[in-house]
C-alpha positions as CSV (number, residue, x, y, z in Angstrom):
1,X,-17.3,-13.5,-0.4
2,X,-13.9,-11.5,-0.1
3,X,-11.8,-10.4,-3.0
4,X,-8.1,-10.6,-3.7
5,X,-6.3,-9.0,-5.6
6,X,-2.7,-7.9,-6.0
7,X,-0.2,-5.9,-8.2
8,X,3.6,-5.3,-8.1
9,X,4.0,-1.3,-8.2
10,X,7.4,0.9,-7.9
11,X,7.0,3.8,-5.9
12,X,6.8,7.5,-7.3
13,X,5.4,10.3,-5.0
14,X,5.1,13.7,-5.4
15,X,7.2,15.3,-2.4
16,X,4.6,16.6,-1.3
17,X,2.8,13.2,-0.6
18,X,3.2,11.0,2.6
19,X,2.4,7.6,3.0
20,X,0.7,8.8,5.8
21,X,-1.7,10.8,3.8
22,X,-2.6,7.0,1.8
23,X,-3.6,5.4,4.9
24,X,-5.8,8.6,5.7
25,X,-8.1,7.9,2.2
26,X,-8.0,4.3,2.4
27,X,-9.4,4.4,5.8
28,X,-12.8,4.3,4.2
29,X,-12.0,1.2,2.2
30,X,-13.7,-2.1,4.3
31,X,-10.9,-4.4,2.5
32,X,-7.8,-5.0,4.5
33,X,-4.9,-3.7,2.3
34,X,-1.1,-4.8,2.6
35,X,2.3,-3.8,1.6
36,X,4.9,-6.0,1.2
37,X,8.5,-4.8,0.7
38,X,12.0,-6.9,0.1
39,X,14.5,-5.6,2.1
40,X,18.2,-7.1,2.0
41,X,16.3,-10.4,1.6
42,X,13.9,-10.7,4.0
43,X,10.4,-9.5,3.5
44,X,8.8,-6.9,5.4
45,X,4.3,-6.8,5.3
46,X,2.3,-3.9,6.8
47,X,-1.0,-2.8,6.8
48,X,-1.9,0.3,5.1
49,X,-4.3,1.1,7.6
50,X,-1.6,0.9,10.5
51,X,0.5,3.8,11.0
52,X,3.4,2.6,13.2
53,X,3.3,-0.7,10.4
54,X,4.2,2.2,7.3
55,X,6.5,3.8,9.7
56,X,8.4,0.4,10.0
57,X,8.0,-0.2,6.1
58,X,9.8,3.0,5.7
59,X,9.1,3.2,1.7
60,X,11.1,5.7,-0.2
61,X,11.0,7.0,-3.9
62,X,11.9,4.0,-6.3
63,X,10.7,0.6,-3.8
64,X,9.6,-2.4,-5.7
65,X,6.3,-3.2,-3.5
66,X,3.3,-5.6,-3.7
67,X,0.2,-4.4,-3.0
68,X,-2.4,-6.9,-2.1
69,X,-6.1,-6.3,-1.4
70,X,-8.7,-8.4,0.4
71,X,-12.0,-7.2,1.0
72,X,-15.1,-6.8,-0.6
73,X,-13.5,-3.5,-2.1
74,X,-10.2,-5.0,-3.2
75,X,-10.2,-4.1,-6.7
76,X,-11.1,-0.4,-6.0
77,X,-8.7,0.0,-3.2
78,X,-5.9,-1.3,-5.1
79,X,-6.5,1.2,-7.6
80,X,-6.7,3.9,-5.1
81,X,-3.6,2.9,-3.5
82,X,-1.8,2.3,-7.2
83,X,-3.0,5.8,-8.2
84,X,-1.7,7.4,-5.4
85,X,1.9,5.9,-5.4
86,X,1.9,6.5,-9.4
87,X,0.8,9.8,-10.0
């Protein structure tokens, strides 16, 4: 049975930190881990573990985002992901 979970979380990275560098340690994670962003409106979703989806997401210092977690890791990934953009 999958988990799901999900939290609202403002962005704050070191900059030194890349997204890209998130998707790198979650890759271990077997959940399936999204990102959603509002943007002028209109919602914009990516996967953490797809580059070319972060790239399009195009977070910056500040963003409002939803993390949401499904997987039999959910809970643990979210926290990973929430501790990374919250240092």
């Amino acid at each position: 049975m999958s988990e799901k979970v999900s939290k609202d979380v403002k962005v704050h990275m070191k900059e030194t930190q890349t997204i890209m560098e998130l998707s790198q340690i979650i890759q271990s994670y077997d959940s399936e881990i999204i990102l959603k962003k509002v943007v002028q409106g209109s919602v914009h979703e990516a996967n953490l573990k797809s580059f070319l989806g972060l790239i399009n997401l195009r977070l910056q210092e500040g963003d409002e985002i939803e993390v949401i977690c499904i997987g039999p890791d959910a809970a643990q990934a979210l926290e990973e992901v929430e501790t990374f953009l919250q240092p």
